[in-house]
C-alpha positions in Angstrom: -103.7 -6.5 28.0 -102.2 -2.6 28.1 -102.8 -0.4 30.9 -105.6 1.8 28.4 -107.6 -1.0 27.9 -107.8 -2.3 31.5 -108.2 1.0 32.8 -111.0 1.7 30.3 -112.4 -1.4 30.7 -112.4 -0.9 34.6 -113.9 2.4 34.4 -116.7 1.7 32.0 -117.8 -1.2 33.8 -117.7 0.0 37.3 -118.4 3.8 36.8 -115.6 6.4 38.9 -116.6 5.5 42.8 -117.2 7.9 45.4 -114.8 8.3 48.5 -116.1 7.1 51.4 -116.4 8.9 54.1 -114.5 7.8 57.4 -117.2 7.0 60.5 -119.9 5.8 57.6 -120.9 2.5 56.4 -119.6 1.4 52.9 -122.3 1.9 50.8 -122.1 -1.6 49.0 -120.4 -5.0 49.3 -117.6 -4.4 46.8 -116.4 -1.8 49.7 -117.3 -3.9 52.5 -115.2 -6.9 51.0 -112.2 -4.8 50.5 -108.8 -6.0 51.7 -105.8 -3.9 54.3 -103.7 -4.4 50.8 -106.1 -3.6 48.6 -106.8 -0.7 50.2 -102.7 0.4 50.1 -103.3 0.0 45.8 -103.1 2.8 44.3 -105.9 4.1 43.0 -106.2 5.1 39.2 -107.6 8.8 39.2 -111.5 8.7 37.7 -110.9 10.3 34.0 -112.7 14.0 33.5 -116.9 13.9 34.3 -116.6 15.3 30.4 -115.5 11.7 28.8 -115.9 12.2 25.3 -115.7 9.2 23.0 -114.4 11.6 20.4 -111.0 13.1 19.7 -110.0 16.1 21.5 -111.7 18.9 20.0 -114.3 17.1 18.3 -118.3 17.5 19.4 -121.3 16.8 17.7 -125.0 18.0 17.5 -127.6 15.6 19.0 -127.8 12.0 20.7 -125.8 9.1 20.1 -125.2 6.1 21.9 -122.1 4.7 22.3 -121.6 1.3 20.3 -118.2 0.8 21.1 -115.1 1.9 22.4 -112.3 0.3 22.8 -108.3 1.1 23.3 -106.1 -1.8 20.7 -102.9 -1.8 19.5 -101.3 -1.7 16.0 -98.9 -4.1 14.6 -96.2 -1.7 14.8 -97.4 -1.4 18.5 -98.8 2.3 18.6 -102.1 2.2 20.7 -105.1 3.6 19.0 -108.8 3.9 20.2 -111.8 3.8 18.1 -115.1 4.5 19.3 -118.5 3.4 17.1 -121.4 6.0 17.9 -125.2 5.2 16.9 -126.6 8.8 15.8 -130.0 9.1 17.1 -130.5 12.1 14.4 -129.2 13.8 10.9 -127.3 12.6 8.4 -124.0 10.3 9.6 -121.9 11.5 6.2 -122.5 15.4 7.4 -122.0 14.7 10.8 -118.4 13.1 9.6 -117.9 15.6 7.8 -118.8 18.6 10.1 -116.2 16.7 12.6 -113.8 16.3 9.7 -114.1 20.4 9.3 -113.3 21.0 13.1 -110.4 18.5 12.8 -109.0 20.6 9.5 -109.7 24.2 11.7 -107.1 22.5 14.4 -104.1 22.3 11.9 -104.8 18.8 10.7 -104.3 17.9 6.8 -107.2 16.2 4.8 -106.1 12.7 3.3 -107.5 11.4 0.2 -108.9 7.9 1.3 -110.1 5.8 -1.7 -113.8 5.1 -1.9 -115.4 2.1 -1.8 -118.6 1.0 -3.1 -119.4 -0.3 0.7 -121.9 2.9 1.6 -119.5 4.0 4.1 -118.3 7.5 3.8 -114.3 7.2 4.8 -112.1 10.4 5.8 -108.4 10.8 7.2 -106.6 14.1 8.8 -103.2 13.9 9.5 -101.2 16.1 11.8 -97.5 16.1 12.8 -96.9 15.1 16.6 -100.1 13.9 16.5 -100.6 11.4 13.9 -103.6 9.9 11.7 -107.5 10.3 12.5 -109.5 8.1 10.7 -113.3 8.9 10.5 -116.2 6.9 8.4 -119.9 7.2 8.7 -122.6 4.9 7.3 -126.7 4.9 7.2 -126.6 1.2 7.7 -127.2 0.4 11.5 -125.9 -3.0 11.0 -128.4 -6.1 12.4 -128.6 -5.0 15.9 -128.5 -1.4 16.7 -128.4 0.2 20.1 -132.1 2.1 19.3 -134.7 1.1 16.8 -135.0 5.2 15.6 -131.1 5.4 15.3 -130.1 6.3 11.5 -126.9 5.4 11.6 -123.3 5.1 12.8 -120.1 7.5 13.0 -116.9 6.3 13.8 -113.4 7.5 15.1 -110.2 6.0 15.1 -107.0 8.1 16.5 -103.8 7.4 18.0 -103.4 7.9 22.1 -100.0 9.7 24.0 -97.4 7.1 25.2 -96.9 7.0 28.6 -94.9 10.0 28.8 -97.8 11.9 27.1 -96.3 11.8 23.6 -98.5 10.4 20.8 -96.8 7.0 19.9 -96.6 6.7 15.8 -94.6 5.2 13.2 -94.4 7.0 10.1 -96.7 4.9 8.1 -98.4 2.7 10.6 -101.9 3.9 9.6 -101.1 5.5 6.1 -103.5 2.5 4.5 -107.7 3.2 5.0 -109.1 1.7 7.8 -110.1 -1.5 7.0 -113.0 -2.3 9.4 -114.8 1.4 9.3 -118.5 1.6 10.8 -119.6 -1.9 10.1 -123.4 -2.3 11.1 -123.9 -5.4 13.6 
């Protein structure tokens, strides 16, 4: 399992915890039960309170919950993320595109992505040093969404820094459309 998807993992599930402070009581069992040696770890720095499960750069208008986010790694072994929102509001294909916009205002270069006759609305920027961003956006919830009123799903897919901060990517590792884009369920 990388590093990104065990630290995500860790910091989804658990939420970032609050220092205690020396001379008070740990607040729950998890502290209490806390070894000398784990408490030598090193501790992995909470991410920003602003976590975004969008590229850098990228907001959008209204609520959404977050269907999915997870950190995976190509078969050329660049890491990517891709994050599923549920839009509580509007139309998914405007908000794609709207996100698409902001991504082209940053420097990026529009793809043509062939369409499908799927219902999902597919789109791709490319930017050098940075590398592919796939976006899609269907009406189609899927079987179980998040909130009966949503009205559908957006999605993002973008390549994350290597460990020295530079954006691991082969030169066509993600040139082909993204095969699993905003499925419902």
């Amino acid at each position: 399992m990388s590093k990104h998807v065990l630290l995500l993992a860790v910091l989804l599930a658990a939420g970032c915890a609050q220092e205690q402070v020396p001379g008070q009581p740990a607040q729950n069992a998890a502290e209490e039960a806390a070894t000398a040696g784990e408490a030598q770890q090193a501790e992995a720095p909470c991410p920003d309170p602003g976590y975004s499960p969008m590229p850098q750069g990228i907001s959008i208008e209204g609520d959404f919950y977050v269907r999915a986010d997870r950190v995976y790694e190509t078969r050329k072994g660049d890491e990517r993320r891709k994050t599923t929102l549920e839009l509580m509001s509007g139309d998914p294909s405007r908000t794609a595109e709207t996100a698409l916009s902001a991504l082209v205002a940053q420097g990026f270069r529009q793809i043509d992505v062939p369409a499908r006759d799927d219902g999902v609305a597919r789109y791709a920027v490319r930017k050098a040093g940075i590398g592919r961003i796939n976006v899609s956006a269907t009406s189609d919830r899927g079987k179980k969404p998040s909130h009966p009123r949503s009205v559908g799903l957006i999605s993002f897919d973008w390549p994350l820094p290597a460990a020295g901060g530079e954006v691991q990517t082969a030169p066509s590792s993600t040139d082909q459309p993204e095969e699993s884009a905003a499925q419902g369920g």
